[in-house]
C-alpha positions in Angstrom: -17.9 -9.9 -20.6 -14.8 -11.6 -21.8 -14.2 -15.0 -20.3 -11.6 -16.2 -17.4 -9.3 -17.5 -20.7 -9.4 -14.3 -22.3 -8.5 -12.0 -19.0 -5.6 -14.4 -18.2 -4.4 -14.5 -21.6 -3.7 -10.9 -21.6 -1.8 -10.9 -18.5 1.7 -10.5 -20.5 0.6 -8.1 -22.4 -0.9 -5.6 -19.6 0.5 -2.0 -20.1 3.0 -0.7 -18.1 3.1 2.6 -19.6 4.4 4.3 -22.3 7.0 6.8 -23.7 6.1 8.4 -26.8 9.0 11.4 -27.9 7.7 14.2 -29.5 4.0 13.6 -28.2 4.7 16.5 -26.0 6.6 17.1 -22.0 6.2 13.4 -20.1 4.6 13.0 -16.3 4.0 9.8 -15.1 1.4 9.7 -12.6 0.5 6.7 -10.8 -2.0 5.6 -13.5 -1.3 7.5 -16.4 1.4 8.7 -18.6 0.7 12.7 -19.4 1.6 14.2 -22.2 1.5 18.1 -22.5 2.0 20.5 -25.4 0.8 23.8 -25.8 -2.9 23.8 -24.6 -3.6 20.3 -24.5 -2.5 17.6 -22.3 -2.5 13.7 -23.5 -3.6 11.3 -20.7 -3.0 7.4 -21.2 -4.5 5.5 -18.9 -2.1 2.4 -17.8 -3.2 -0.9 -16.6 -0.8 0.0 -13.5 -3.2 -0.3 -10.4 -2.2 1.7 -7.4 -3.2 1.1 -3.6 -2.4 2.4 0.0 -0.3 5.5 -2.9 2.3 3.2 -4.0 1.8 0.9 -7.5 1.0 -2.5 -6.9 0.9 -4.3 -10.2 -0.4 -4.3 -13.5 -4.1 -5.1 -14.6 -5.3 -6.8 -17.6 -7.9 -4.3 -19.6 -7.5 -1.8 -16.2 -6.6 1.0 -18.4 -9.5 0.8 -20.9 -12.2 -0.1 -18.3 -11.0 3.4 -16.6 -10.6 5.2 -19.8 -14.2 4.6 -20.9 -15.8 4.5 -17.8 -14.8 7.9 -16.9 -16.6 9.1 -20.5 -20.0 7.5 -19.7 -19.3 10.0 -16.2 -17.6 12.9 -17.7 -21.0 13.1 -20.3 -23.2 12.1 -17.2 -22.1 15.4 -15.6 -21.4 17.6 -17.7 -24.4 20.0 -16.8 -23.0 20.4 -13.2 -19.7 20.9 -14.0 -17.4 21.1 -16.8 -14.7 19.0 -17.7 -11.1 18.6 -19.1 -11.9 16.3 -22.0 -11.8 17.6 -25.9 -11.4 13.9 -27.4 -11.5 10.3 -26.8 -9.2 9.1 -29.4 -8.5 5.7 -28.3 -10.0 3.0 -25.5 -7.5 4.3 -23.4 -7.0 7.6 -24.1 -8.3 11.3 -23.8 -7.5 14.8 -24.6 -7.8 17.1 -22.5 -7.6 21.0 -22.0 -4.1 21.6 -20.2 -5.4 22.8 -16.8 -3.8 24.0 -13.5 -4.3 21.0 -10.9 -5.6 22.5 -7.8 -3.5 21.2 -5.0 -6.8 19.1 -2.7 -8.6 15.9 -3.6 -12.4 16.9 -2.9 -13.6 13.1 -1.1 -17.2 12.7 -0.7 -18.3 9.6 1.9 -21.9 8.1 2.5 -20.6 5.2 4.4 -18.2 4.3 7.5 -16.0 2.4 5.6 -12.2 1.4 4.5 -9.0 0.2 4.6 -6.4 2.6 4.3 -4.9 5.0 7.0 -6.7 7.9 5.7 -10.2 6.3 5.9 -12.9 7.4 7.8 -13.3 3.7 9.4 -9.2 3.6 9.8 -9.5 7.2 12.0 -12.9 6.1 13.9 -11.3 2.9 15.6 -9.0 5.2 16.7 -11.1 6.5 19.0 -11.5 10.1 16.7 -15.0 11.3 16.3 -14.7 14.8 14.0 -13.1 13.4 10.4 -12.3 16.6 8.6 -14.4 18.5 10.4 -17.1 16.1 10.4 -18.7 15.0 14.1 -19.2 11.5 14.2 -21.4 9.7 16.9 -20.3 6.7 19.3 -21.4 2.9 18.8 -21.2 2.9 15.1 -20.2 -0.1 12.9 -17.5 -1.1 9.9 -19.8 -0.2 6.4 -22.8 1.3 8.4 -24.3 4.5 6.2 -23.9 7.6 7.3 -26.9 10.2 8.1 -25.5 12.3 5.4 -23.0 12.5 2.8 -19.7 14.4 4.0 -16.9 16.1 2.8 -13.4 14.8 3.8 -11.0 16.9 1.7 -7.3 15.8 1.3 -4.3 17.3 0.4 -2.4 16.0 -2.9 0.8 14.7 -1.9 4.0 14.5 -3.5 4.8 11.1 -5.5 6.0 8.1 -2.5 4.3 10.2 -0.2 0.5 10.0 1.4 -2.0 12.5 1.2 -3.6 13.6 4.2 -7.0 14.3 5.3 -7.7 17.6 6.8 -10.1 20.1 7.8 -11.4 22.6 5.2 -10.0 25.6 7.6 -7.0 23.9 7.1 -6.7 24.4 3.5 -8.1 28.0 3.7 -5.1 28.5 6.0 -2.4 27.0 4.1 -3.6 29.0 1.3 -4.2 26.2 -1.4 -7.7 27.3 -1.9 -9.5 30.5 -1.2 -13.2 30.2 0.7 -15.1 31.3 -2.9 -12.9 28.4 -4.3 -14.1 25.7 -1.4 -17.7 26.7 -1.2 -17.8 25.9 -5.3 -16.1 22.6 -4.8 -18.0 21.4 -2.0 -21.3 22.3 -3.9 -20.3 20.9 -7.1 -18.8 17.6 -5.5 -21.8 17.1 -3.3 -23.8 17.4 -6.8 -21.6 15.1 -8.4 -22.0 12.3 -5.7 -26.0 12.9 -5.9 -25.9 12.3 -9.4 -23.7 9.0 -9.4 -25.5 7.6 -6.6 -29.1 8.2 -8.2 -27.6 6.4 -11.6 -25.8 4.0 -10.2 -29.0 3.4 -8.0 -30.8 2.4 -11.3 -28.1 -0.4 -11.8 -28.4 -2.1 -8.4 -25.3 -0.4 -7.0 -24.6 1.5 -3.9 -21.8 4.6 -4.6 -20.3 4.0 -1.3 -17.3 6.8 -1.7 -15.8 8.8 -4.4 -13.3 11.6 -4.9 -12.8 14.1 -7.5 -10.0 16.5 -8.4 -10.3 20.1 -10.1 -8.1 22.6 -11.9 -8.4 25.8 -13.6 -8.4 25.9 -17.6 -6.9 29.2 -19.7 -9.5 31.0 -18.3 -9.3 30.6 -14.7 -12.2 28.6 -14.9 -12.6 25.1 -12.4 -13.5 22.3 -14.4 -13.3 18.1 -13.5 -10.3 16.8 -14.3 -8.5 13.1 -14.4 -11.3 10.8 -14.4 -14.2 10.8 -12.4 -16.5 7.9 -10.7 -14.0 4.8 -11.9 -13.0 2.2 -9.8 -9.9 3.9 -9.2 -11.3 6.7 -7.5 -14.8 5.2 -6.3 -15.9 2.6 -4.1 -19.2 0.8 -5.2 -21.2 -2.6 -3.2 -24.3 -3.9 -5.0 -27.1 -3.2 -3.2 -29.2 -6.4 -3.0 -26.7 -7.9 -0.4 -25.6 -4.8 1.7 -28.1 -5.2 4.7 -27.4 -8.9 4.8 -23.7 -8.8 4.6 -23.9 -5.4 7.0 -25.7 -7.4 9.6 -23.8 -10.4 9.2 -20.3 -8.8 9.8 -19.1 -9.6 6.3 -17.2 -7.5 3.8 -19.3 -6.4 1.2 -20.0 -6.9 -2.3 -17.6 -4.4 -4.5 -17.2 -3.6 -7.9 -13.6 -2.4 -7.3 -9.8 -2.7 -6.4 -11.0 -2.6 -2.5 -10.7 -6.3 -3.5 -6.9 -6.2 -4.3 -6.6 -4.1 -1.1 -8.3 -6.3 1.3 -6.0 -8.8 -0.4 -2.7 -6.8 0.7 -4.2 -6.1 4.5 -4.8 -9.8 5.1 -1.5 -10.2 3.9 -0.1 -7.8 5.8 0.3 -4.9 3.8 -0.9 -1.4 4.2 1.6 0.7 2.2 4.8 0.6 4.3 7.8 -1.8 3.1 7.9 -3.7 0.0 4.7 -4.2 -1.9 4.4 -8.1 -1.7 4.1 -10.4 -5.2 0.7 -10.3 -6.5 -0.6 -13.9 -8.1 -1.5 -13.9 -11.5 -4.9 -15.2 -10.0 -5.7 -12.3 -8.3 -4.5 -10.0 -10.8 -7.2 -11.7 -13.2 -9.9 -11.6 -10.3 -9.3 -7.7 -9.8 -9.5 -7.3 -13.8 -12.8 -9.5 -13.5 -14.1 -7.0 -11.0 -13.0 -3.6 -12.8 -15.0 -5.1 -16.5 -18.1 -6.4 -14.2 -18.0 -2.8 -12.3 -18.2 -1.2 -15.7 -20.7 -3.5 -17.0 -23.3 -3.1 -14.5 -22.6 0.4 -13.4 -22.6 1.6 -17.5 -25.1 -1.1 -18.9 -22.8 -1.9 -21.4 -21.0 -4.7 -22.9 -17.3 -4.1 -22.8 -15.3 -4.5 -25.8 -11.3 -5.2 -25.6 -9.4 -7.3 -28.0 -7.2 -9.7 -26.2 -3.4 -10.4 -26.8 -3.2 -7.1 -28.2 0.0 -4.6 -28.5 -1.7 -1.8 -27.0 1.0 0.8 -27.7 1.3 -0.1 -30.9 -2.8 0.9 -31.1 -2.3 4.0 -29.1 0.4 5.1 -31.3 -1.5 4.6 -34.5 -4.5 6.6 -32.8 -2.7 9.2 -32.1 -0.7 9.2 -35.1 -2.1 13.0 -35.4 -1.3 14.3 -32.5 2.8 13.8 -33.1 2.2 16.3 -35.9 0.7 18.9 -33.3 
């Protein structure tokens, strides 16, 4: 793992995203910059961290960790469902197939737990007890398990807005999905989950929560897309201090940015009003977390170089895709 020194030298050089002419048509999602020409789309993952759907702040390394965690998943689970990717070209980059996003984030929960206003934990104080269709008993606690994994679907929203968690009816009656479409995606994400929690399980981590997102490729088929089982999108505790820190009433272990957003709660923040200034301390802790996630969760020793342009790298790996 790269030391404190190295993490907080890198803090100036973090990378706030890119903007690469003739790579292809630009989107900037909240993470990544996507670059789309023809039948490919370009993905560069950022070291922009988002929280509560606004962005927060930059991490040192965020991008990379992402980038290459989501290839140790996307070859992981490949056998129960296909993916976007057609190259890895640099740390924080892939090639994808150009797909058609479909229009719900498929979220799969084991635990009653988290922090934002669409959380299962957030909608249970509230006194609701059927999440998305899910019927919930009385008397349970903040990061207790659940008997079962669930599905709590969400709709994608528009950038600056929030998505919202709803019923799969509901999305059969808006029309974003048809029922054949919904009965695959729950069986595949439910598949998914199984699979990360049984590897993850070998590593002495608990896959708390996760969501995944789908499209269709050229020929209509539904393949993973974005990035799949990252800190971004996942929630993990290690597992040799979850009963203790359940019974005691303390927040859990986690190998995630659920750090830098119990940060902005206790500071009052829950994605309303100005995003307040993050310290450069806690900007290093949350990197610390996102390398030690991949670490433990991939069994491998991450390799960055510090200090380094990164655009000027990304531009010289991709030197062959301006000619496209």
């Amino acid at each position: 793992m790269l030391t404190d020194d190295q993490i907080i030298a890198q803090l100036p050089y973090c990378l706030k995203g890119t903007d690469f002419a003739g790579l292809g048509e630009k989107y900037h999602g909240k993470v990544r910059d996507n670059y789309t020409k023809g039948k490919q789309r370009i993905l560069i993952a950022s070291d922009r961290l988002s929280a509560f759907d606004r962005i927060i702040c930059t991490i040192p390394f965020k991008g990379q960790v992402l980038n290459q965690m989501a290839e140790f998943w996307f070859t992981q689970t490949k056998d129960i469902c296909p993916n976007h990717v057609l190259d890895f070209p640099d740390p924080n980059i892939v090639v994808a197939k150009q797909c058609h996003p479909l229009a719900v984030e498929m979220v799969v929960r084991d635990y009653m737990t988290g922090t934002t206003s669409t959380s299962i934990w957030h909608h249970y104080q509230q006194g609701v007890r059927n999440f998305c269709g899910n019927d919930l008993p009385d008397g349970m606690k903040r990061d207790q398990k659940l008997d079962h994994s669930i599905l709590t679907p969400s709709t994608k929203a528009e950038k600056g807005d929030h998505d919202e968690s709803v019923t799969p009816e509901l999305l059969l009656e808006r029309g974003i999905i048809t029922k054949k479409e919904w009965d695959y995606l729950a069986d595949v994400s439910l598949r998914l989950f199984k699979r990360g929690q049984e590897i993850a399980a070998k590593q002495g981590i608990i896959l708390v929560d996760t969501k995944y997102e789908f499209g269709k490729d050229e020929n209509g088929d539904i393949v993973i897309i974005d990035e799949i089982h990252t800190p971004d999108s996942s929630r993990f505790w290690l597992s040799d201090t979850y009963q203790s820190r359940f019974e005691a009433g303390d927040a859990q272990d986690n190998l995630n940015k659920e750090f830098l957003r119990l940060w902005l709660s206790d500071h009052g923040y829950k994605g309303d009003g100005d995003v307040p200034v993050i310290p450069d301390e806690i900007r290093a802790e949350t990197a610390k977390r996102y390398i030690d996630a991949y670490e433990k969760i991939t069994g491998q020793v991450f390799q960055a170089e510090p200090c380094q342009d990164i655009e000027s790298r990304i531009r010289t790996n991709l030197s062959s895709y301006f000619k496209y």
